[in-house]
C-alpha positions in Angstrom: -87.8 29.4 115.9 -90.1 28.5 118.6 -90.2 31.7 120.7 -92.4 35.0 119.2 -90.7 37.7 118.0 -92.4 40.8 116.2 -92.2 43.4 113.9 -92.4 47.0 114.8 -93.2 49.9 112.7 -90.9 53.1 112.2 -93.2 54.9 109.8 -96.9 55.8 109.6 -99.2 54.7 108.0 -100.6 56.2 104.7 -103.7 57.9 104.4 -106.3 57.9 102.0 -106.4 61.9 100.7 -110.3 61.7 100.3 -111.3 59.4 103.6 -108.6 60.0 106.2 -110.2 57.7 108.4 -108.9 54.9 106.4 -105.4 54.4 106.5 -103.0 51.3 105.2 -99.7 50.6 107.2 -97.1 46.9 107.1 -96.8 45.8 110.4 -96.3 42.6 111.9 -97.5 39.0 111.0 -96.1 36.3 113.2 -92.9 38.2 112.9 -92.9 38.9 109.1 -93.8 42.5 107.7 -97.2 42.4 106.0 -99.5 44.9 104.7 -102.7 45.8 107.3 -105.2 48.4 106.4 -106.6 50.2 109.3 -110.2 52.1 110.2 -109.3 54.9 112.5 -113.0 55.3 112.8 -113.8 51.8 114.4 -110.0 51.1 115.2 -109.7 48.1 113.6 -107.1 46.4 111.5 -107.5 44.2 108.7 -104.8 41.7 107.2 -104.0 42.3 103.3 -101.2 40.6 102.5 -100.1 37.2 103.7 -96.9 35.8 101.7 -93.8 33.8 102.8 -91.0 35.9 102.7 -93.6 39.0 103.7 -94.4 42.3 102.4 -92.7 45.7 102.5 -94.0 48.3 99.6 -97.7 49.3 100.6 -99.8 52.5 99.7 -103.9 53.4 99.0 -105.3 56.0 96.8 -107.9 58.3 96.8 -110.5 55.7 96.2 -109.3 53.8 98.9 -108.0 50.4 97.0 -104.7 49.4 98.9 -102.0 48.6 97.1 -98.6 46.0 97.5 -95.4 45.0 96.3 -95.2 41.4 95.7 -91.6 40.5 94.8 -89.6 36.8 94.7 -86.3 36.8 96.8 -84.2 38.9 94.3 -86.6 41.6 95.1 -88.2 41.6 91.6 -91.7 41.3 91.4 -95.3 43.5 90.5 -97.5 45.9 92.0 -100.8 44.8 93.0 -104.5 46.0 94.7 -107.5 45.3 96.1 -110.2 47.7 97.7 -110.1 48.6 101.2 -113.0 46.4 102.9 -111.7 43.3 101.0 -112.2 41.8 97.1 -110.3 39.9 94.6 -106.8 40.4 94.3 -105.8 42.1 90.9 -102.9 43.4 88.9 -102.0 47.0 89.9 -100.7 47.4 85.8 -101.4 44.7 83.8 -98.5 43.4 81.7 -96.0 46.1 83.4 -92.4 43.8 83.2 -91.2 42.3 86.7 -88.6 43.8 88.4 -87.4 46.0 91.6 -89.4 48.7 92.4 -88.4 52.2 92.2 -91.1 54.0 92.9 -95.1 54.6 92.7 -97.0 57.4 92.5 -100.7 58.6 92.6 -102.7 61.1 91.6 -105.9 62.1 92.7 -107.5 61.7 88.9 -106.8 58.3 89.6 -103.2 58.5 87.3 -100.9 55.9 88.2 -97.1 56.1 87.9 -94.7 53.3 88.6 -90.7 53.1 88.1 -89.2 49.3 88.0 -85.8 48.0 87.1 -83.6 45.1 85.8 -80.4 43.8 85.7 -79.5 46.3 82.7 -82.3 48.9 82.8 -85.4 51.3 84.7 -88.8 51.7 82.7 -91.3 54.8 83.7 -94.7 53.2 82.9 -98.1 55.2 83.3 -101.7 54.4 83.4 -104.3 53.5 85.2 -105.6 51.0 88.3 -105.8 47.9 86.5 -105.7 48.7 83.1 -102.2 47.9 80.8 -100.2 50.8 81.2 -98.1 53.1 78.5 -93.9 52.6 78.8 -93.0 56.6 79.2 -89.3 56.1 79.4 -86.7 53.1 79.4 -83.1 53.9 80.2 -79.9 52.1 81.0 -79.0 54.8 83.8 -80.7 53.7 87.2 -83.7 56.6 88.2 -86.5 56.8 90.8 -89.8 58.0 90.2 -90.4 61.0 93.3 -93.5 62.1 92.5 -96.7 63.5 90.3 -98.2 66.4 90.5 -102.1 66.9 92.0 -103.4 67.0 88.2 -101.5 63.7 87.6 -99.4 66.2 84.3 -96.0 66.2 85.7 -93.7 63.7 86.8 -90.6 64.0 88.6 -87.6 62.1 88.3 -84.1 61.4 90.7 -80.8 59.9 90.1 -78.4 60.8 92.2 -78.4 63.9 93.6 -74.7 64.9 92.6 -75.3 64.0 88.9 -75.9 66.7 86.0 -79.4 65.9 85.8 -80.3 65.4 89.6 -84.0 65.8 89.2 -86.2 65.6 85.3 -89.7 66.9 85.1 -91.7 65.3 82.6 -95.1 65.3 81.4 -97.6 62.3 81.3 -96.5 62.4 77.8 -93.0 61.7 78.2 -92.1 65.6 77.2 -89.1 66.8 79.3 -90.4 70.0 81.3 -87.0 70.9 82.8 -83.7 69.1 83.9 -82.5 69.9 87.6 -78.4 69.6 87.7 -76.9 68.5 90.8 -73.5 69.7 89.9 -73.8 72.7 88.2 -76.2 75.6 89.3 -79.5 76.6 87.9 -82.0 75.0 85.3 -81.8 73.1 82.3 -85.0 73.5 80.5 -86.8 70.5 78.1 -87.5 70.6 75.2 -90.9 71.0 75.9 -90.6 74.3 77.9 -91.8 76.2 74.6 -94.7 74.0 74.0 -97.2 73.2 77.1 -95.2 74.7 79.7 -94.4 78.2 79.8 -90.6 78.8 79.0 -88.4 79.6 81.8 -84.5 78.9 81.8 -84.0 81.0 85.0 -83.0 79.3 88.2 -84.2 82.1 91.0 -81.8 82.4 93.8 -80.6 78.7 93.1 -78.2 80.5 90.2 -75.8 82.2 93.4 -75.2 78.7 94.4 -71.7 76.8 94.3 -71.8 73.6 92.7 -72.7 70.6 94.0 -72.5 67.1 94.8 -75.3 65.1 97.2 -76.0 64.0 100.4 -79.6 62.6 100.2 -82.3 63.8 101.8 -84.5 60.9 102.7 -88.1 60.1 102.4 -90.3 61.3 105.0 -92.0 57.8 104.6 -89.3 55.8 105.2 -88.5 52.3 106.4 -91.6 50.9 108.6 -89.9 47.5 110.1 -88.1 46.3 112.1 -87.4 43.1 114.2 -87.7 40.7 117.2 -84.0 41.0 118.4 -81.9 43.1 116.2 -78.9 42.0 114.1 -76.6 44.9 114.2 -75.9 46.9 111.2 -77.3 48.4 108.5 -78.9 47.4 105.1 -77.5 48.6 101.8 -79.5 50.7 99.8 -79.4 50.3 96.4 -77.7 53.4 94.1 -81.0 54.2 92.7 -82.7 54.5 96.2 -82.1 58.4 96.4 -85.7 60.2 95.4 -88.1 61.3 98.3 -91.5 61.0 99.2 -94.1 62.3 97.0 -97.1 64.5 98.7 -99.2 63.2 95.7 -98.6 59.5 97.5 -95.6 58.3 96.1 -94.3 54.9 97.7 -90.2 54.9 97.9 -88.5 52.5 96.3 -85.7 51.5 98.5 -86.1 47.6 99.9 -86.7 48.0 103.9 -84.5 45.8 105.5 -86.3 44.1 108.8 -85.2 47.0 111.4 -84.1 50.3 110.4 -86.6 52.8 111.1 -84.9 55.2 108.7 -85.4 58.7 107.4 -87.2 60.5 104.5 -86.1 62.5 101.3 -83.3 64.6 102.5 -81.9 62.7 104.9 -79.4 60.8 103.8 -80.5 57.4 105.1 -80.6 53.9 104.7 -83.8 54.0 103.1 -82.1 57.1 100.9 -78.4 56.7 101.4 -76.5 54.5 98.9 -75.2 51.3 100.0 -71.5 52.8 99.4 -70.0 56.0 99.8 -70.2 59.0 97.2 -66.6 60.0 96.6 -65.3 62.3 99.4 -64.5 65.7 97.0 -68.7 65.7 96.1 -69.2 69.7 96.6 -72.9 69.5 95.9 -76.2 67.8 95.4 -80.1 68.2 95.0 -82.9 65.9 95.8 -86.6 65.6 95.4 -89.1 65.6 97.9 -92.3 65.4 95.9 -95.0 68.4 94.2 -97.4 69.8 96.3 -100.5 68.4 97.5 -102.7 71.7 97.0 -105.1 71.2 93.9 -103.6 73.3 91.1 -100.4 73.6 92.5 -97.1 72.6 90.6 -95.0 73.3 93.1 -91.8 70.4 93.6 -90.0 70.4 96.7 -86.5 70.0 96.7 -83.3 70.4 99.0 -79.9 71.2 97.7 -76.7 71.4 99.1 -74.9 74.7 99.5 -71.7 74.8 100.6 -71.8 73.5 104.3 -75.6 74.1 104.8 -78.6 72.5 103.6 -81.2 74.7 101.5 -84.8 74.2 101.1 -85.4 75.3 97.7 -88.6 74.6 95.5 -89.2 74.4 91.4 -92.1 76.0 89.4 -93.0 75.6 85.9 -93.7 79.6 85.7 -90.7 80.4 87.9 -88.5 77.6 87.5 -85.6 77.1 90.7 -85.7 78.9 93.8 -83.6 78.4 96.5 -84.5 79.7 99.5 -81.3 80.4 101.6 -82.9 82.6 104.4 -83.7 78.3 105.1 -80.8 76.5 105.5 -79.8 74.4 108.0 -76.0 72.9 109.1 -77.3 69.2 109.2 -79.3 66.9 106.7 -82.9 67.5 106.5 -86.1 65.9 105.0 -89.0 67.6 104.4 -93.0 67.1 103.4 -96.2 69.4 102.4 -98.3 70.4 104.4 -101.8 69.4 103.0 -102.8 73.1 101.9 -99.4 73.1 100.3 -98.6 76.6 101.5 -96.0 75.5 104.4 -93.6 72.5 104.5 -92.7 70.5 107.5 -88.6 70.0 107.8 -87.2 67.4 109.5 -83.9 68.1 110.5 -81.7 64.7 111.5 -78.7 66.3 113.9 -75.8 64.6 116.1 -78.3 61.7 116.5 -81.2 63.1 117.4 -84.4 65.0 115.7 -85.7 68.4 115.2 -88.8 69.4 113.7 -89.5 72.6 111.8 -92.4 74.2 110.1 -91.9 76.7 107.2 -93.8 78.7 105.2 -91.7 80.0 102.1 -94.3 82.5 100.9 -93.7 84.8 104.2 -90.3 83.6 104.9 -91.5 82.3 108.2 -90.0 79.3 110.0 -90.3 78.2 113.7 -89.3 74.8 115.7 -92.2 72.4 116.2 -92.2 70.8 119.8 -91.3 67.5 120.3 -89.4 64.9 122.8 -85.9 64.5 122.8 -84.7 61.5 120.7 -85.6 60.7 117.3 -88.5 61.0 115.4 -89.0 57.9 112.4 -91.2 59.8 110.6 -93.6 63.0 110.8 -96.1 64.3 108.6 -98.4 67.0 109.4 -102.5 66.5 108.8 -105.3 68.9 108.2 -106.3 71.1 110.2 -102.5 71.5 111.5 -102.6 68.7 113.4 -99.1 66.5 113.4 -98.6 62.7 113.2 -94.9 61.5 114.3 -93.1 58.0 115.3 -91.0 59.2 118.4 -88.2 56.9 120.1 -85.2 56.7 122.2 -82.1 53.8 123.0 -84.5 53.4 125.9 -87.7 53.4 124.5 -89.2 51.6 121.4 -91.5 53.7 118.7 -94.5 55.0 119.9 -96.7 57.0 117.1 -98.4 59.8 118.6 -100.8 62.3 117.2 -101.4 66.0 118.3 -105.0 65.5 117.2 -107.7 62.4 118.3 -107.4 60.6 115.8 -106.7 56.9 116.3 -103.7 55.3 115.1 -102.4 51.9 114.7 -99.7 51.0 117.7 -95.9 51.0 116.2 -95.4 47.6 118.8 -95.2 46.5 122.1 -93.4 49.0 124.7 -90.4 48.0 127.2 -87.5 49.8 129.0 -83.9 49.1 127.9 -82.0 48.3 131.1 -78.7 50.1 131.9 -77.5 54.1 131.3 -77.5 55.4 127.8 -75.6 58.4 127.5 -73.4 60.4 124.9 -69.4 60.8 124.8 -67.3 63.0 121.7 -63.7 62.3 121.1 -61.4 64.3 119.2 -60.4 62.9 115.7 -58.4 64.5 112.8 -61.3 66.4 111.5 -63.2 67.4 114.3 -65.0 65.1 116.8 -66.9 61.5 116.6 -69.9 61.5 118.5 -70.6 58.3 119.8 -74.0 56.7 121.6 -72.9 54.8 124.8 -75.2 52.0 126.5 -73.6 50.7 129.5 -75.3 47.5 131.9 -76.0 47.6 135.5 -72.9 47.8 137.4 -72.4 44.7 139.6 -68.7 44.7 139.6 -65.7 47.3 140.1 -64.2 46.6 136.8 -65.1 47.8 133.3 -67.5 45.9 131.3 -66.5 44.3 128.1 -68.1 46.3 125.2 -69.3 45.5 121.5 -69.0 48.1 119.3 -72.2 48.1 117.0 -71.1 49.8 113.5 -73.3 51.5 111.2 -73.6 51.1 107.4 -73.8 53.1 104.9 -71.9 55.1 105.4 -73.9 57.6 104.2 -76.0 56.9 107.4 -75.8 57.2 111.1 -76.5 55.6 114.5 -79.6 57.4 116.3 -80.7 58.3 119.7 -83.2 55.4 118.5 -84.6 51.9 120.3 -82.4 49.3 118.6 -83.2 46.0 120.4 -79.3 44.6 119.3 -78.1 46.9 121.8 -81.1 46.0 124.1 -79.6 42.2 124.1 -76.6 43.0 124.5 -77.0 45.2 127.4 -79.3 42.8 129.2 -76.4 40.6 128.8 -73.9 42.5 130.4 -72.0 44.0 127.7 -71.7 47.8 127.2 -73.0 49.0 124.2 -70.9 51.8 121.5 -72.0 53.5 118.2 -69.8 55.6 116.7 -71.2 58.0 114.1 -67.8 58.1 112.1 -66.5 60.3 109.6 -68.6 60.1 106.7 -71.8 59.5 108.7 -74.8 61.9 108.7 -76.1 64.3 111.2 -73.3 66.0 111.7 -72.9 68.2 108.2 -71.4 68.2 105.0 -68.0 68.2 106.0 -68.5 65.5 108.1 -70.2 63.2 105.9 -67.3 64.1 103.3 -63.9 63.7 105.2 -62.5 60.4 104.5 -58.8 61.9 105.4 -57.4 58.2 105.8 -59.2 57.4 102.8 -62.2 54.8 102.3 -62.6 52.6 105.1 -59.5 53.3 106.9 -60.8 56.7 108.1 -63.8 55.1 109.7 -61.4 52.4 111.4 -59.6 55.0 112.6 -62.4 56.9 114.5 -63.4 53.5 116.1 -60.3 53.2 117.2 -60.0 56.4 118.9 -63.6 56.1 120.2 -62.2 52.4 121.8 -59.5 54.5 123.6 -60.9 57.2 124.9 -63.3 54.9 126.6 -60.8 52.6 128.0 -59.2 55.5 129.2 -62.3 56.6 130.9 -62.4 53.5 132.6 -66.1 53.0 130.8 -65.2 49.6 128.9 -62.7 47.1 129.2 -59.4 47.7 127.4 -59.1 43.7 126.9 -62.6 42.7 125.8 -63.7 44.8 123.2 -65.8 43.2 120.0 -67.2 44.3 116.7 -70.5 44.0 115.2 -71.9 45.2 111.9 -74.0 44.6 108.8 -73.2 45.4 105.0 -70.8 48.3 105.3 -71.0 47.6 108.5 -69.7 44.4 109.0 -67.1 46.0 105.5 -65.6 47.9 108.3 -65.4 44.9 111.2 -63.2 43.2 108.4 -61.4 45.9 107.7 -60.7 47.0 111.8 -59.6 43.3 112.7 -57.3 43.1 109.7 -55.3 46.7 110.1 -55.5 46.7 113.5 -56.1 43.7 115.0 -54.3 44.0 118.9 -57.3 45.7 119.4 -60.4 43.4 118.9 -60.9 40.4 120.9 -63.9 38.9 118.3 -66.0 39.8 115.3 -69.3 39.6 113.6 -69.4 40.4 110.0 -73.2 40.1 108.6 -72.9 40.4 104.7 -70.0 42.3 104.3 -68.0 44.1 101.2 -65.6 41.6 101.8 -63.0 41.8 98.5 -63.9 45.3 96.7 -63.1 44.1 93.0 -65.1 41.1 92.8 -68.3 42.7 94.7 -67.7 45.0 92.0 -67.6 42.9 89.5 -70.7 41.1 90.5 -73.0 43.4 92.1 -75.3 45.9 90.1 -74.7 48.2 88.1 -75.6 51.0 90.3 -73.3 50.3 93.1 -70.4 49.5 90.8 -71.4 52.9 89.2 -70.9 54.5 93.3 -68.1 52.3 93.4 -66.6 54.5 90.6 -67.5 57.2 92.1 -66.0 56.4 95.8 -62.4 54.9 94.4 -62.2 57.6 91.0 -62.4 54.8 88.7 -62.8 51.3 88.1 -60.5 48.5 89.7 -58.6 48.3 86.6 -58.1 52.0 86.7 -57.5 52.2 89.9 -56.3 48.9 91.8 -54.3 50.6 94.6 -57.2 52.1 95.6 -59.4 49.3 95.4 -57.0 46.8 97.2 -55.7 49.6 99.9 -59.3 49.3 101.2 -60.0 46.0 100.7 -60.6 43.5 103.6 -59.1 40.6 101.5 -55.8 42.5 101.8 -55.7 42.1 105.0 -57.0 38.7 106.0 -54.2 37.1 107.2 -53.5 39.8 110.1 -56.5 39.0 111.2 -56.3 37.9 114.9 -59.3 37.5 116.8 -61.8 34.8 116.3 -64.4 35.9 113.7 -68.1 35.1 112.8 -69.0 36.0 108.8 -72.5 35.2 107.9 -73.5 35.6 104.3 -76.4 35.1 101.3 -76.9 33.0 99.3 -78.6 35.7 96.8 -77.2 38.6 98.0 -76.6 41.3 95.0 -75.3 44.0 96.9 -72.6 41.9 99.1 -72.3 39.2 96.7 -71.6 35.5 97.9 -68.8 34.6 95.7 -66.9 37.6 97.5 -67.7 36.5 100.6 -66.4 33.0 100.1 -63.0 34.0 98.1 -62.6 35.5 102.3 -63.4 32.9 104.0 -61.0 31.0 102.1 -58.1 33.3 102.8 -59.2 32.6 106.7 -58.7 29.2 106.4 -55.3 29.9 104.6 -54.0 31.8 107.1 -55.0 29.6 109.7 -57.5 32.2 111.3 -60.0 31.2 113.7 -63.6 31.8 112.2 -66.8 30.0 112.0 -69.7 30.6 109.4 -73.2 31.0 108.1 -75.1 31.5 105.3 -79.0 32.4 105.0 -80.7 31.5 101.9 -82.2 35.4 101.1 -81.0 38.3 99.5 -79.6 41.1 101.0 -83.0 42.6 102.9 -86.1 40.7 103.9 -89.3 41.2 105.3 -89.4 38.0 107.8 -88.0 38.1 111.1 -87.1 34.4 111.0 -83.3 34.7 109.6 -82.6 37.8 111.3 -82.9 36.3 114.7 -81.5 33.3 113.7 -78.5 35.5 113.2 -79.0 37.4 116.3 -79.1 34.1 118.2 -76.0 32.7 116.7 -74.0 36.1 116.9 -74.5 35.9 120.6 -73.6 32.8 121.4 -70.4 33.7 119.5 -69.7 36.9 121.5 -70.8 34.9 124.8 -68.2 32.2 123.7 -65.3 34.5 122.8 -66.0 37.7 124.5 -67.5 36.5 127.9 -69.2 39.0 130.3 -68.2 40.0 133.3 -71.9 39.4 134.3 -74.7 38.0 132.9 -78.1 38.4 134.7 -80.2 35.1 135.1 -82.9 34.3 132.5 -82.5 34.9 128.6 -80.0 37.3 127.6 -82.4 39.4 125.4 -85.5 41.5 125.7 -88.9 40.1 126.3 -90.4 38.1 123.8 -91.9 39.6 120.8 -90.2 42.9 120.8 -88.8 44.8 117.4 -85.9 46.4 116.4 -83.6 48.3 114.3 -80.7 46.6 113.2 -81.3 44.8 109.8 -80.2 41.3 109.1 
């Protein structure tokens, strides 16, 4: 890799509660994602971090000492800190075990929180900076930590959101306050709810509602990178990765992948959303977005799914769960505290594009928040009511903007995408697929050839968002499609739930109707059409060349789900425990299911040439899978080449992701050649970020 290539940012930095002016934020570092802090009074940045394979996790407390994430390339690793203006580098909690983070939290007192996990299980340690901390809580069930409260007392909890105990209030004490069900309605008070708390098994208005299942809101500090080029697709998330944002600075858990500027606690995300599907019948879910900010308060903010709408709701050690259904919305939101903790800012993720509200549950007031068209990475509101956001567009690339002066670091270098980005729906069997279209310069009377980028997730979807894939690929001549299937989200909970054809197949089959319609149109070329995705993804490229394969002229598969009951078999134990979830039982219980939806299956129907890249310690799409694939190929005779990056799954350094950018183009320009290519390299400038992760 000779050329530059950069990082951008998708979220904002975070800010220290008692000096605002000091702020810590990753951003780029020769192309890898490093930790920075920044002085908004003398706009200056400084470089923390400096490690290999980079550095995603970042956060700084109220005394200002910054703190990191350093993890090996499994992902497991410690937390670590050092003061803002510079100083040794020390041990966040001394003698805490390795392992993947799943969330920290700190409160002003200077309590520290931290959630890490293993193979087999996820500790809940507590403490203090730098000092050895007490193990709270050790379970075999995967769990986020999503918050503390201002006095440091109460913890919050979040497994799924569907699951009977959604969201657990603790103590610092390890005394369970309350137990927040995702599928059945109301409250499950602790054990402690006599003692320190006041008692309260009543649920407020959250009793009236149906029961649930979960489509997760995200955090409202999500994903802050992404890369040089873009490798289309997605990351997968891991099960575990479904808590929000903490007000009381809580730093998510989920591993960014290089790209994906993605959403906060009720969006379901790829920071948020699992890696695979929730079963299709889910009915209803809760998540946590984090306790108020407001000294004294106790207040948790939560969203929960009510039939088709989304609920703000909030929980209260005096008045336990509210939910407040005069503030619902029909799409997936996110939401965050306002820093006097008496209003909440909602962001509101719908057919592609962002909305921002701001609502005040005390008076029951709620109004829209101005903003540009297009999407919005991240928002948080500051004192005084002024508002913070990363805005973007296909055209455009992030730009963080404040309504106040107050300096902020750029999210990256700025650039047009060439061509016309527009929007087409197409009627499918349970309503319509919304699809982004990018189409290059005309220069010629026929159709271009198009590549369709596909989302993972699915529990995810594409946005009205810079994504520099599609940039290269549009420089290059090809048009550019992303189809926000059934099962994506944006577009409700019907939507995100209907999987008619069942797994896999009914996202094939909105692609395919997508492809048609366009031909149709006349917008693309009905005899050079290609596929591109990553992790589910590139799942679903398998699965469209193998079941329908007269339609695709070539492939490119980035760490795919490959062969459904060995990645089961060899992946963690939170995705095999979704996997269970998605099929209705295991492959032994079910192995219709399981093989029904399962690339391998269909290998030898596959027709058109196909690139698969892979990792070599990958957990999530697991090698071996990959491989038992590729042989099958080679059985069959089918035309494919390969590659295979020594990382995990995500990463935080640009390097292998535009090594697979590079490669996947010369594939498509080799198989899928367009009608024209302008002269010069056929991607954006040089040191440019984007969304897709590797």
């Amino acid at each position: 890799m000779t050329e530059p290539y950069q990082v951008f940012r998708g979220a904002l930095p975070d800010v220290c509660s008692n000096d605002p002016s000091r702020m810590v934020f990753v951003g780029d570092a020769d192309g890898r994602c490093e930790v920075f802090t920044w002085d908004a009074d003398t706009r200056t940045a400084r470089q923390v971090t400096d490690r290999v394979g980079g550095t995603a996790h970042c956060a700084i407390d109220a005394d200002a000492h910054v703190w990191w994430f350093e993890d090996d390339a499994e992902g497991n690793g410690r937390w670590w800190f050092r003061a803002f203006g510079g100083g040794p580098r020390l041990p966040g909690l001394p003698g805490a075990p390795a392992g993947q983070p799943r969330g920290l939290a700190i409160a002003p007192d200077g309590t520290v929180a931290a959630a890490v996990a293993d193979a087999d299980t996820t500790t809940l340690l507590v403490g203090r900076r730098g000092r050895a901390p007490r193990t709270l809580l050790r379970r075999h069930a995967p769990f986020r930590l999503a918050g503390i409260s201002a006095d440091g007392d109460l913890l919050a909890l979040a497994t799924a959101p569907g699951d009977d105990a959604a969201v657990t209030v603790l103590t610092s004490r390890g005394e369970t306050v309350a137990v927040l069900p995702g599928r059945g309605e109301g409250e499950v008070p602790g054990p402690s709810n006599a003692g320190a708390l006041p008692e309260d098994a009543g649920s407020g208005e959250g009793a009236a509602l149906s029961r649930a299942e979960r489509t997760t809101p995200s955090s409202c500090r999500e994903r802050s990178y992404a890369t040089p080029l873009g490798a289309g697709g997605h990351a997968r998330a891991d099960a575990d990765a479904d808590a929000g944002d903490a007000s009381a600075r809580t730093v998510t858990a989920d591993t960014p992948a290089l790209g994906r500027g993605a959403e906060g606690p009720a969006i379901p995300g790829p920071e948020d959303a699992p890696a695979r599907p929730e079963e299709p019948s889910a009915t209803a879910r809760l998540w946590c977005l984090g306790f108020s900010p407001r000294p004294g308060d106790r207040d948790l903010l939560l969203v929960r799914e009510s039939g088709r709408r989304y609920v703000l709701a909030t929980w209260a050690p005096t008045a336990g769960a509210t939910s407040h259904l005069w503030c619902s919305f029909d799409t997936e939101i996110t939401a965050r505290w306002y820093p006097d903790g008496r209003a909440v800012l909602v962001r509101q993720e719908r057919h592609g594009r962002s909305l921002l509200h701001r609502v005040e549950p005390r008076t029951r007031r709620r109004t829209i928040v101005p903003t540009p068209v297009g999407s919005l990475l991240d928002a948080a509101p500051r004192p005084g009511g002024a508002l913070h956001y990363v805005w973007t567009d296909t055209a455009h690339p992030p730009e963080v903007r404040a309504t106040d002066a107050t300096p902020l670091p750029p999210a990256g270098p700025s650039t047009v995408v060439p061509g016309h980005h527009t929007d087409l729906w197409t009627p499918v069997p349970d309503g319509r697929a919304h699809a982004l279209l990018s189409l290059p310069e005309r220069h010629a009377v026929v159709p271009p050839p198009a590549v369709f980028l596909v989302h993972g997730g699915p529990a995810d979807h594409d946005r009205d968002a810079y994504d520099a894939t599609v940039h290269s690929l549009v420089a290059s001549g090809y048009a550019v499609v992303r189809v926000n299937y059934r099962g994506s989200t944006g577009y409700g909970p019907n939507w995100r739930r209907a999987f008619t054809d069942g797994v896999g197949h009914t996202q094939v089959r909105d692609l395919a109707a997508v492809r048609a319609e366009l031909v149709r149109r006349r917008l693309i070329s009905g005899d050079a059409t290609a596929l591109w995705g990553v992790s589910w993804g590139a799942y679903l490229v398998l699965l469209a060349l193998g079941t329908r394969p007269g339609l695709w002229r070539a492939g490119v598969a980035v760490k795919p789900v490959a062969d459904w009951v060995a990645a089961h078999r060899s992946t963690t134990p939170a995705l095999r425990a979704l996997d269970v979830r998605l099929f209705g039982g295991t492959p032994d219980e079910m192995p219709e299911r399981y093989a029904r939806s399962s690339p391998l299956t269909y290998a030898a129907d596959v027709a058109a040439p196909l690139l698969v890249v892979g990792a070599t310690k990958d957990t999530k799409c697991p090698p071996g899978q990959i491989r038992s694939y590729l042989e099958a190929l080679e059985r069959a005779g089918v035309p494919h080449e390969e590659m295979w990056l020594d990382t995990g799954h995500d990463g935080y350094d640009g390097a292998a992701h535009v090594s697979v950018l590079r490669r996947s183009l010369r594939f498509l320009h080799t198989h899928l050649p367009a009608a024209h290519r302008p002269a010069g390299p056929q991607r954006p400038p040089a040191r440019l970020g984007g969304s897709r992760s590797h």
